[in-house]
C-alpha positions in Angstrom: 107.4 146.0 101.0 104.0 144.7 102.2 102.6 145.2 99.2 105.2 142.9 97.0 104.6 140.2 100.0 101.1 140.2 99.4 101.6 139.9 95.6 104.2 136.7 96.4 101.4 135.3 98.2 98.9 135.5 95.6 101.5 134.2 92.6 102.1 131.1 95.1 98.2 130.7 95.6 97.4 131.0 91.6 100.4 128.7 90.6 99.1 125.7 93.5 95.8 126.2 92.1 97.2 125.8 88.2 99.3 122.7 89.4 96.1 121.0 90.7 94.2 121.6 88.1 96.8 120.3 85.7 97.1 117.3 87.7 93.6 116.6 88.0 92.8 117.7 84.4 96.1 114.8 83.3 94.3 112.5 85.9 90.9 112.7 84.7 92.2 112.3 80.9 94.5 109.6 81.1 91.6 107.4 82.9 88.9 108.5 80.6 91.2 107.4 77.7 91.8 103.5 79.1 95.0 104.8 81.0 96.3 102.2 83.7 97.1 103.0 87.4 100.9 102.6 86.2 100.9 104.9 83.3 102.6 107.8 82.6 99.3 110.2 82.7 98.0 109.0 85.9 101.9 109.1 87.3 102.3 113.1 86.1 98.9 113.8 87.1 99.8 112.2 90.6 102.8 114.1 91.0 101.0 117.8 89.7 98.2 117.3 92.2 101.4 116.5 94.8 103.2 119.1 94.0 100.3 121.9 94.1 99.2 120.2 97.7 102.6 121.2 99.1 103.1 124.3 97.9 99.7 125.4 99.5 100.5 123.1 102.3 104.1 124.9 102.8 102.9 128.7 102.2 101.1 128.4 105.5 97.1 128.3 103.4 96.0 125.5 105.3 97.3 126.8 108.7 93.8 128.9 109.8 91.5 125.8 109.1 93.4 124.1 112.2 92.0 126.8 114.7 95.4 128.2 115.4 96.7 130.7 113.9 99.9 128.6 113.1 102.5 127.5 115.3 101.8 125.0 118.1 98.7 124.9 119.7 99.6 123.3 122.9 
């Protein structure tokens, strides 16, 4: 049971990572090409990198760099 935890884990990092760098990847392309702040490249690519964030954000990565080891601190 640990072992398929550990796996979830990992799938959830790998698949943040992948929407990041899809965002930044549609970001970085759509500017590079003349793309304005309104169009539909920088929009998707906004929402990927969004998306990715959370996900990390939400599976508890960001919790250890807070000094805590999650919860409240107080």
């Amino acid at each position: 049971m640990e072992s398929s935890g550990k796996a979830y884990r990992i799938a959830v990092l790998i698949l943040s990572l992948f929407f990041l760098l899809l965002g930044l990847t549609l970001l970085v392309t759509t500017l590079v090409w003349g793309g304005g702040p309104a169009s539909l490249g920088v929009l998707m690519g906004l929402a990927f990198l969004a998306v990715g964030a959370a996900r990390l954000y939400l599976s508890g990565v960001f919790r250890g760099w807070r000094g805590g080891a999650g919860g409240s601190d107080g």
